[in-house]
C-alpha positions as a Markdown table, in Angstrom:
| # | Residue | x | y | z |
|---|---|---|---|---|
| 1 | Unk | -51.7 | 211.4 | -121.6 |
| 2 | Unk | -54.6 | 209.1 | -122.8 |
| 3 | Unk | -55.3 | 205.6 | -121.5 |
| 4 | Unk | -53.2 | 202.9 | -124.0 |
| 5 | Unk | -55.6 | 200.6 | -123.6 |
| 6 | Unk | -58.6 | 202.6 | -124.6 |
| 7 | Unk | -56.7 | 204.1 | -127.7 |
| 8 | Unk | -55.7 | 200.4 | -128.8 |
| 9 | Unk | -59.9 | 199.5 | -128.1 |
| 10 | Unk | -60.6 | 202.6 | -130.3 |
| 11 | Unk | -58.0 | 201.6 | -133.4 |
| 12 | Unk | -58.9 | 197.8 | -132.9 |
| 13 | Unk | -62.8 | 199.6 | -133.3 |
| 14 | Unk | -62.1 | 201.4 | -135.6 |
| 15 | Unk | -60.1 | 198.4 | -138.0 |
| 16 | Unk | -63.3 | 196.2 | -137.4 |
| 17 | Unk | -65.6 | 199.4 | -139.1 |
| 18 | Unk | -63.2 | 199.8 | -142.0 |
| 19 | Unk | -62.8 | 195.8 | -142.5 |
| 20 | Unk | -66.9 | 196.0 | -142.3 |
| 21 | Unk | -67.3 | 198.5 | -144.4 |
| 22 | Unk | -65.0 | 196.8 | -147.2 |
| 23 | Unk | -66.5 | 193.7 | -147.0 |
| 24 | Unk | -70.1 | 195.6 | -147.6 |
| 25 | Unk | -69.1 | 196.7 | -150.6 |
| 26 | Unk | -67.6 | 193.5 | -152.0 |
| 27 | Unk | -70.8 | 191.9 | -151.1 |
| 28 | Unk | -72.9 | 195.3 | -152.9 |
| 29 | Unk | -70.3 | 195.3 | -155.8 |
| 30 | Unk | -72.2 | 192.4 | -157.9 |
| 31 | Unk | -75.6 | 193.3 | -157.1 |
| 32 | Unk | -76.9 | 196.4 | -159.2 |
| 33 | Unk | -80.0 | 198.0 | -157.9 |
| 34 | Unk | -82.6 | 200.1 | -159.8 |
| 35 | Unk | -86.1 | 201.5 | -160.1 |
| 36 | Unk | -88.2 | 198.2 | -161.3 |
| 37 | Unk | -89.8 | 201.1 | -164.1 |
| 38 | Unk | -86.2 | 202.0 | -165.5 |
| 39 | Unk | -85.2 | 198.1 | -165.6 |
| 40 | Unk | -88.2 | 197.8 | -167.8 |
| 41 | Unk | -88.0 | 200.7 | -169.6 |
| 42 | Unk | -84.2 | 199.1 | -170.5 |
| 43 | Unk | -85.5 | 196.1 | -170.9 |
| 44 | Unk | -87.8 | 197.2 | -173.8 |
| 45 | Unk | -85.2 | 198.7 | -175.8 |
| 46 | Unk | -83.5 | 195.5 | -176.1 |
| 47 | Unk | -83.5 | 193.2 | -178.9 |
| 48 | Unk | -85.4 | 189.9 | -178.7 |
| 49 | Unk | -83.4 | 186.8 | -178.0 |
| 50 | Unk | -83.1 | 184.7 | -181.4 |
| 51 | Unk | -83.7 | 181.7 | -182.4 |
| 52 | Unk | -80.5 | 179.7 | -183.3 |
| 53 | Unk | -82.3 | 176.8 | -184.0 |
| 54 | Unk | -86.4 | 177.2 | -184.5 |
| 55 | Unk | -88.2 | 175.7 | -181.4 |
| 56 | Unk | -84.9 | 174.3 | -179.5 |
| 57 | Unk | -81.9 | 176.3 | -179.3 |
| 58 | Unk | -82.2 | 180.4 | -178.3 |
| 59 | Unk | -79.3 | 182.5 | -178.0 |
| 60 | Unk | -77.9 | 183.2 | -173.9 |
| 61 | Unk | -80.4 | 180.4 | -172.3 |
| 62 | Unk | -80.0 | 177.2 | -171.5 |
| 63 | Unk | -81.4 | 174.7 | -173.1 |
| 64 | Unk | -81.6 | 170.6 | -172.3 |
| 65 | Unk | -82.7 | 167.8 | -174.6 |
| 66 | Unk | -83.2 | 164.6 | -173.4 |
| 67 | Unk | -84.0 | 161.4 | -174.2 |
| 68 | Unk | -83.1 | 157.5 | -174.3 |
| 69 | Unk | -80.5 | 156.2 | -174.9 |
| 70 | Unk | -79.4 | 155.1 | -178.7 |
| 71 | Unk | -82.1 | 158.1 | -180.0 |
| 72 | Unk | -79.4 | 160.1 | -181.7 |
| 73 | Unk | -79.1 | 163.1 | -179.2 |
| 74 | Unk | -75.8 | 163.6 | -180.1 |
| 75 | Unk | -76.4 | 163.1 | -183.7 |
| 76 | Unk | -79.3 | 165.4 | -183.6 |
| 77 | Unk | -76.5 | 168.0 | -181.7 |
| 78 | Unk | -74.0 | 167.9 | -183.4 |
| 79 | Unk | -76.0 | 168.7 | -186.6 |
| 80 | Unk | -77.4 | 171.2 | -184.5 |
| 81 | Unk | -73.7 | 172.8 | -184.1 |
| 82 | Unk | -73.1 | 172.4 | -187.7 |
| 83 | Unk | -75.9 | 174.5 | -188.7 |
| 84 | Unk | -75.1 | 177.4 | -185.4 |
| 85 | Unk | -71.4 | 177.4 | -186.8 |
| 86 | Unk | -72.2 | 177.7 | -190.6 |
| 87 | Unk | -74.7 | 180.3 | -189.8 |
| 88 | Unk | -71.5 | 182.0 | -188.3 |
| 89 | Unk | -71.9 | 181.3 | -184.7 |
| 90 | Unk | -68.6 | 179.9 | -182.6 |
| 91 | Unk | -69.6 | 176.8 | -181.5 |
| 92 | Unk | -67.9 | 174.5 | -178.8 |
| 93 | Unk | -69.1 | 170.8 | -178.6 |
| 94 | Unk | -67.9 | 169.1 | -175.4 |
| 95 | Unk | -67.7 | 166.0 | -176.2 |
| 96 | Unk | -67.9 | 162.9 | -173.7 |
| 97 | Unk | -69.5 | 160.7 | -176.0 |
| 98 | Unk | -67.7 | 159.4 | -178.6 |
| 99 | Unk | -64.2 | 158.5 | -179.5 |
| 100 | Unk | -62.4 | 160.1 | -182.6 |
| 101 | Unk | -63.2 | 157.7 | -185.4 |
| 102 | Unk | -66.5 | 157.4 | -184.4 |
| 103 | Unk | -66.9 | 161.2 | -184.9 |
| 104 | Unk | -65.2 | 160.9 | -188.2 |
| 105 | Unk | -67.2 | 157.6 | -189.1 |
| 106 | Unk | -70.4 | 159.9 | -189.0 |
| 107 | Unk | -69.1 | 162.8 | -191.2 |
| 108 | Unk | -66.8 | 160.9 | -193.8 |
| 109 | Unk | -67.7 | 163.7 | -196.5 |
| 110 | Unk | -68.9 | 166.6 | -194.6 |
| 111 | Unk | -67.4 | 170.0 | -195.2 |
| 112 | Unk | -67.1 | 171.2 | -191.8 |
| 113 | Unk | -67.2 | 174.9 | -191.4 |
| 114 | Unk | -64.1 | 176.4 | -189.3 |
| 115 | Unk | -66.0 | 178.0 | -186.7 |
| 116 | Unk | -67.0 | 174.9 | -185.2 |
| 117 | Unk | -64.5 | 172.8 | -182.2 |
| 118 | Unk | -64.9 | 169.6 | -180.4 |
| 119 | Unk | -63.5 | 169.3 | -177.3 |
| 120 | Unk | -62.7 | 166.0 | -176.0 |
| 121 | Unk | -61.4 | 165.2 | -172.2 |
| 122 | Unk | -58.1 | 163.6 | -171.1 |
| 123 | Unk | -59.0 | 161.9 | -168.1 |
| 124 | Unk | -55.4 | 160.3 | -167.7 |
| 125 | Unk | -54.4 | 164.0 | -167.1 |
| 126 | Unk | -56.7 | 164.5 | -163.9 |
| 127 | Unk | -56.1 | 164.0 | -160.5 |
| 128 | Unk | -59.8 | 163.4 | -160.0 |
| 129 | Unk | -61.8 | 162.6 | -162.7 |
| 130 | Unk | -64.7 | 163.4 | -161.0 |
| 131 | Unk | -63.8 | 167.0 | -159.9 |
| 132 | Unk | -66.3 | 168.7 | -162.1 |
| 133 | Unk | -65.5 | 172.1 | -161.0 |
| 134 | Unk | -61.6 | 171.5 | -162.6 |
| 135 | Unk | -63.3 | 170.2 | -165.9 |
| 136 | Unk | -65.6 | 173.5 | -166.2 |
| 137 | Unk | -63.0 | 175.7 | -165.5 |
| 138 | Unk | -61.3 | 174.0 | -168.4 |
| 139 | Unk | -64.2 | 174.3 | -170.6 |
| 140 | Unk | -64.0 | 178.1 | -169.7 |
| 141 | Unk | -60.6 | 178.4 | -170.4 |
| 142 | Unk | -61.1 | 176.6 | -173.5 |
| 143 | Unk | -64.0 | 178.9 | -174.9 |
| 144 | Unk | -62.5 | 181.8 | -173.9 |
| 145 | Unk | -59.4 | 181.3 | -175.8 |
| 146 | Unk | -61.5 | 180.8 | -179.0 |
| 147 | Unk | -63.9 | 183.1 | -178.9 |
| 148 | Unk | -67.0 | 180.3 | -178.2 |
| 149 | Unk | -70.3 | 182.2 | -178.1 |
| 150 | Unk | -72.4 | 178.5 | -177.6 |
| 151 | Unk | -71.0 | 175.6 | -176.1 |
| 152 | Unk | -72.9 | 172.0 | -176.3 |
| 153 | Unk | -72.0 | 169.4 | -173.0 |
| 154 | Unk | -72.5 | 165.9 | -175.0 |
| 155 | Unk | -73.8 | 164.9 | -172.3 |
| 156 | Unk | -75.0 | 165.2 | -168.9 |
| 157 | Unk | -74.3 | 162.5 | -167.3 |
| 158 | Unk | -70.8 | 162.0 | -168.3 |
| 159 | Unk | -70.2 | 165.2 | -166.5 |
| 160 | Unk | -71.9 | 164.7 | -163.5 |
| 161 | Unk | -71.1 | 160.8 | -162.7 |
| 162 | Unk | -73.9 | 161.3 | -159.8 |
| 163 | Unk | -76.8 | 163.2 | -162.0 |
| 164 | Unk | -79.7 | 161.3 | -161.4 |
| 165 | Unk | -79.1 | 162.5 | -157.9 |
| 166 | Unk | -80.9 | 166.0 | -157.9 |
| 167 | Unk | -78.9 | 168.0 | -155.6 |
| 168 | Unk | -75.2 | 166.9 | -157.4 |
| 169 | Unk | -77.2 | 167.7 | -161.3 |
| 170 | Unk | -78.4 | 170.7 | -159.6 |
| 171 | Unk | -75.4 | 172.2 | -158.3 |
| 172 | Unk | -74.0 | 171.2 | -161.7 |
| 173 | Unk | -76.4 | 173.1 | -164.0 |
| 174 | Unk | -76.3 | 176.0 | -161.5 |
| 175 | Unk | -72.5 | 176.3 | -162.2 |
| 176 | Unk | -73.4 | 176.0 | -166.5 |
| 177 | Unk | -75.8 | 178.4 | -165.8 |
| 178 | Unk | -73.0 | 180.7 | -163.9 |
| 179 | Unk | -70.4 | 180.7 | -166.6 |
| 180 | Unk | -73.2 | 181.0 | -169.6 |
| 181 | Unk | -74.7 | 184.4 | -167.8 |
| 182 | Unk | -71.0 | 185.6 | -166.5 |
| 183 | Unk | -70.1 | 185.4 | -170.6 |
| 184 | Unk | -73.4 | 185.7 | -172.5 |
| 185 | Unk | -73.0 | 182.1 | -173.9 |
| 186 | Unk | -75.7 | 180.5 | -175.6 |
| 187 | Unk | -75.9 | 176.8 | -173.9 |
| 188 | Unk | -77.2 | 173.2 | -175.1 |
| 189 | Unk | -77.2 | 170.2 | -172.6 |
| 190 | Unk | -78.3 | 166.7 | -173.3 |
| 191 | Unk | -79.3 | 164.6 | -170.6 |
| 192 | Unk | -80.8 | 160.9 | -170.3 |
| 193 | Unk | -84.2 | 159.9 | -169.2 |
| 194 | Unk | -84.5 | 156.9 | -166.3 |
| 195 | Unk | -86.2 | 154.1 | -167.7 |
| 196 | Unk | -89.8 | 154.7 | -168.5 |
| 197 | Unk | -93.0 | 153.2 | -170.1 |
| 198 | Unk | -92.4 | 153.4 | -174.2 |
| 199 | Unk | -96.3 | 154.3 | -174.4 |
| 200 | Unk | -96.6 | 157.3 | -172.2 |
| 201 | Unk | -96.0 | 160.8 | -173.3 |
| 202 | Unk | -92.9 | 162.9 | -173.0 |
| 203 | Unk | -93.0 | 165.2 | -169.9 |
| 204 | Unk | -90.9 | 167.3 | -167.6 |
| 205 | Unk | -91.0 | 164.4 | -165.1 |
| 206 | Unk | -89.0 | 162.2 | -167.2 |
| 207 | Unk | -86.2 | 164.0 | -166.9 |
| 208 | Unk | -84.0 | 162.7 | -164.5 |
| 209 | Unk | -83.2 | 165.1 | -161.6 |
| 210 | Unk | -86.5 | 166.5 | -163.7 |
| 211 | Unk | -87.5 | 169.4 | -160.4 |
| 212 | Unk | -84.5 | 170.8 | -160.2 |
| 213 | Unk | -82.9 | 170.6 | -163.3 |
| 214 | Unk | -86.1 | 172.0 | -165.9 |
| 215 | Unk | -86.8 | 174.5 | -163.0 |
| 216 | Unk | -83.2 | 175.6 | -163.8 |
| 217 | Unk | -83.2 | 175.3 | -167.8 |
| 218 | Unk | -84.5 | 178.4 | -169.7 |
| 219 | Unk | -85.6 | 175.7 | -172.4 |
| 220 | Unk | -86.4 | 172.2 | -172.1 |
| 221 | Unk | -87.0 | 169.6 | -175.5 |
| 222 | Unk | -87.7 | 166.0 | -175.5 |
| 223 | Unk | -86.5 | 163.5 | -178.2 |
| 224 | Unk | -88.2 | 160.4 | -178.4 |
| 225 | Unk | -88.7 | 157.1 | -180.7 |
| 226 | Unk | -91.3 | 157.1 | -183.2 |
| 227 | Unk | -93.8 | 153.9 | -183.7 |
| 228 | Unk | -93.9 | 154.7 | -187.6 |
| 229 | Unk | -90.0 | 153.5 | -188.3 |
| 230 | Unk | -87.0 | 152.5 | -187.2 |
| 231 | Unk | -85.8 | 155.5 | -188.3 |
| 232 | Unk | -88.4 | 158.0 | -186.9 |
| 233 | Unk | -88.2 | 160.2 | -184.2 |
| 234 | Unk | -90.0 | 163.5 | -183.2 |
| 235 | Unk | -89.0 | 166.4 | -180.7 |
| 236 | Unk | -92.0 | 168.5 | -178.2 |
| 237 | Unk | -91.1 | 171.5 | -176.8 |
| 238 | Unk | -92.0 | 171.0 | -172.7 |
| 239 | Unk | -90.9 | 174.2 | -171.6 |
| 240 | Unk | -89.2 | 177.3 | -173.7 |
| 241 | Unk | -89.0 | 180.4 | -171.9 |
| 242 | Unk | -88.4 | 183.2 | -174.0 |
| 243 | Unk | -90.8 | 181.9 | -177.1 |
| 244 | Unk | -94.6 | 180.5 | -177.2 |
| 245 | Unk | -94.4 | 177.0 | -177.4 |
| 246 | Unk | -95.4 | 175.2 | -180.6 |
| 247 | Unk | -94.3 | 172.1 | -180.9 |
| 248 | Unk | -96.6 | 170.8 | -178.0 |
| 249 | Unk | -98.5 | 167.3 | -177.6 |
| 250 | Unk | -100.9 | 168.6 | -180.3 |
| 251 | Unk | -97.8 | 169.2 | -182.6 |
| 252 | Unk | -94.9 | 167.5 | -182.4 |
| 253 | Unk | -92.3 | 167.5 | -185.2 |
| 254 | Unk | -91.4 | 163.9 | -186.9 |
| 255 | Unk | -87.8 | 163.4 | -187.8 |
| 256 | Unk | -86.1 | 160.6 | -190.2 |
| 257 | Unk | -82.6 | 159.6 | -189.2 |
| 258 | Unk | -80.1 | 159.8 | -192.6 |
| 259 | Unk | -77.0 | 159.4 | -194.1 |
| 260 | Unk | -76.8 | 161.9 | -196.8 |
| 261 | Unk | -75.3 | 164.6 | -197.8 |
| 262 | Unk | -71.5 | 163.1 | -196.2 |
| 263 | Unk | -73.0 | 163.3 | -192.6 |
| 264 | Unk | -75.4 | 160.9 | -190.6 |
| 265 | Unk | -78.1 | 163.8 | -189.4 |
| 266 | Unk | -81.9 | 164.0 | -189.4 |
| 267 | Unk | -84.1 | 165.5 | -192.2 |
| 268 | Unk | -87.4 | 167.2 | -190.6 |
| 269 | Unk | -90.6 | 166.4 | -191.5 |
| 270 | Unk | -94.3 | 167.1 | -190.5 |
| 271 | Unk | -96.1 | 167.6 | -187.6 |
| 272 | Unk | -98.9 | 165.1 | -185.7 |
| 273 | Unk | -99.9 | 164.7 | -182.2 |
| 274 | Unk | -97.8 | 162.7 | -180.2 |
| 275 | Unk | -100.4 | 159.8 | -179.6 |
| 276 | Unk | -99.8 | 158.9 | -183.8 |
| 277 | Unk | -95.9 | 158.4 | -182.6 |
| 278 | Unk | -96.4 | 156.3 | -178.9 |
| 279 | Unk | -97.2 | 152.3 | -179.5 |
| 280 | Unk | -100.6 | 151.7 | -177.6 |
| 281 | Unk | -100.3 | 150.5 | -173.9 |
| 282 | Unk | -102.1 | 147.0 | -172.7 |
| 283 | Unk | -105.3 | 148.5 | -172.4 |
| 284 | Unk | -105.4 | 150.0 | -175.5 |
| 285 | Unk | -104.6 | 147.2 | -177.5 |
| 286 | Unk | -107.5 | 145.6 | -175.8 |
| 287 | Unk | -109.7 | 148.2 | -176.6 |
| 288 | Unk | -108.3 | 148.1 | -180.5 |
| 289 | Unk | -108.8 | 144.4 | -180.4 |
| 290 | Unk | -112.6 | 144.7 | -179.3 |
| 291 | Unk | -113.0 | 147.5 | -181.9 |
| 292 | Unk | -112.1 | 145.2 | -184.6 |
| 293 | Unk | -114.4 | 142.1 | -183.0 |
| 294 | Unk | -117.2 | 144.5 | -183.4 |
| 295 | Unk | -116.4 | 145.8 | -186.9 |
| 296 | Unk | -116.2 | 142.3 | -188.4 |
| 297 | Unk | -119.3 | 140.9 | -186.5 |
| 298 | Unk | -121.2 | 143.6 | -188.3 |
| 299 | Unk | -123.6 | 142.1 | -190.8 |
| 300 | Unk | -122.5 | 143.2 | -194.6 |
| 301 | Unk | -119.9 | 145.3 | -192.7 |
| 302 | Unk | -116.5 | 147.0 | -193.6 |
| 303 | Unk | -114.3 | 145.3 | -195.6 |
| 304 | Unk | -110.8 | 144.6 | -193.7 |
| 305 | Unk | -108.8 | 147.7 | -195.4 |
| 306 | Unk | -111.8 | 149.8 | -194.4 |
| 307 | Unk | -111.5 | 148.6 | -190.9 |
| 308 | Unk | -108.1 | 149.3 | -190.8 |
| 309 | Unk | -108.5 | 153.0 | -192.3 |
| 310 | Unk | -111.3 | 153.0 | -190.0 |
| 311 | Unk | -109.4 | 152.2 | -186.4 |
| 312 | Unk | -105.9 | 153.8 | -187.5 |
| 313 | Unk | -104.7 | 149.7 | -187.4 |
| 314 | Unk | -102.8 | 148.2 | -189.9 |
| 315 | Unk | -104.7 | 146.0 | -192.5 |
| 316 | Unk | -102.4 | 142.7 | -191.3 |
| 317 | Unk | -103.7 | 143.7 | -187.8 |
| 318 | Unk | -107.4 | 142.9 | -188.6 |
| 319 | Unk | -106.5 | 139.9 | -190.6 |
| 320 | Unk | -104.8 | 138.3 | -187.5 |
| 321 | Unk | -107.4 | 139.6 | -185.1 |
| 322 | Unk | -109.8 | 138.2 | -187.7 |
| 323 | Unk | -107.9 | 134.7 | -187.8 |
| 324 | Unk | -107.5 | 135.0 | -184.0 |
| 325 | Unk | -111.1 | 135.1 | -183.1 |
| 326 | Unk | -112.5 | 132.6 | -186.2 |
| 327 | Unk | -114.1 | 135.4 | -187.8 |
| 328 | Unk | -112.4 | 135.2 | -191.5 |
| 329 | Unk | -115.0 | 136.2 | -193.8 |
| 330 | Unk | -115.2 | 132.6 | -195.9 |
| 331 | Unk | -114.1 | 133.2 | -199.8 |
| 332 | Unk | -113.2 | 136.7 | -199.2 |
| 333 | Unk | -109.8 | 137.5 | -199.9 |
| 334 | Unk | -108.0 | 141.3 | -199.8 |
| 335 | Unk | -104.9 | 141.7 | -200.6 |
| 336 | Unk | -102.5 | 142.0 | -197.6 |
| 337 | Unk | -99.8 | 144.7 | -197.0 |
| 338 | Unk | -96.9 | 145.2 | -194.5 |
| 339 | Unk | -98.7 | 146.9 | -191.1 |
């Protein structure tokens, strides 16, 4: 008769290699291996992603827009989900935003197509309203139950009451990220920008949380104010993986904020570099300033409209710099505009 001891060591053994062995295949069992040439080979059969929306929005990535605050992301958004649903996408707009007659205040007359839901958070009905795990396992219930192939979070920071922290947005976008690849979503986040100077460029760093977050966004697109209107804006692509970029500093696309049509929305327009949209900093207002000095101290010179059309300045701009520095041409008058 065998040792008890040794056959208890040798069944406690071999539990431990069976319990091993199990929990190497749960960890194996969502990895799937293959020859990098047949993962290509696969990979070039597929179909191209598309574009839902040209230059912003490509089906299953993730894209963020951001900008400041009172642009009109979630106007721009929401007509975004408009046009994805009536093109006969299912469309999910999380909405942290705005209450429900301000959503009805912006699309009095709007046919709405039926494919597209907003989805609006109770936060008497949570323990902890700052448990965002509970609120996307919500949202996924939610989308699965209506068949959502792209859901929009309006916005980020509403979701994530610590974003501009990098770590806490991180984590965050690495769980959107998770439930858009684990269902083939297509994904739209807007986010805010810290504050910044108004005459600097749009770039990756003004993205708060900016390293993390746009290394973790398949798409990134910034929305900013426009220096020709209170009702202009424009939009630069700063990072779009799956697509050459087009809308870049060279080309950025102007839009004109409307209300039209029964909705509030924008109406696209042409393209310019972004320098025509950006009011001039300090030093290039100085530099404007000593531009126009020089043009008027020119002997039988330009006349102030010529200037003007000359310096890409307004023609009440020269008149006051004119004033400013004594240099009104005596008897001359041209007729003034608004600059």
């Amino acid at each position: 008769m065998g040792n008890p001891i040794e056959h208890n060591l040798e069944q406690m053994d071999a539990i431990v290699a069976q319990a091993a062995e199990q929990t190497k295949e749960r960890v194996v069992s969502f990895i799937t291996t293959r020859r990098i040439g047949q993962y290509i080979l696969e990979g070039l059969k597929m179909d191209p992603p598309r574009e839902l929306i040209p230059h912003v929005v490509t089906e299953h990535e993730t894209t963020i827009i951001f900008g400041d605050t009172g642009l009109g992301k979630t106007i721009f958004s929401m007509q975004m989900a408009i046009n994805m649903a009536e093109a006969g996408e299912k469309v999910l707009y999380v909405n942290f935003e705005l209450s429900q007659w301000q959503v009805a205040k912006r699309y009095p007359d709007k046919v709405l197509p039926e494919t597209l839901y907003i989805a609006n958070i109770d936060y008497t009905r949570m323990h902890d309203v700052t448990d965002q795990s509970f609120i996307l396992a919500e949202i996924e219930k939610v989308a699965l139950e209506y068949g959502i192939n792209v859901i929009i979070i309006d916005n980020l920071t509403n979701l994530c009451i610590n974003s501009k922290d990098g770590n806490e947005a991180g984590n965050l976008m690495l769980q959107l990220n998770s439930l858009r690849m684990t269902h083939n979503w297509t994904m739209l986040v807007l986010a805010h920008v810290p504050k910044r100077k108004a005459s600097d460029p749009l770039s990756l760093n003004d993205l708060a949380g900016s390293k993390i977050l746009s290394n973790l966004a398949d798409n990134v697109i910034g929305l900013n104010w426009s220096k020709l209107g209170k009702d202009k804006r424009y939009i630069i692509q700063l990072k779009y993986r799956s697509n050459p970029i087009e809308l870049d500093y060279k080309n950025v696309q102007e839009l004109t904020l409307v209300m039209s049509d029964g909705y509030l929305h924008f109406e696209y327009g042409g393209y310019d570099e972004e320098r025509v949209h950006l009011p001039r900093s300090r030093d290039e207002k100085a530099e404007l300033e000593r531009d126009i000095v020089r043009e008027l101290k020119t002997p039988n010179g330009l006349s102030y409209r010529e200037i003007a059309d000359k310096l890409g300045t307004s023609l009440g701009n020269v008149q006051r710099t004119a004033k400013n520095h004594g240099l009104c041409r005596g008897g001359k008058k041209e007729q003034s505009t608004k600059g």
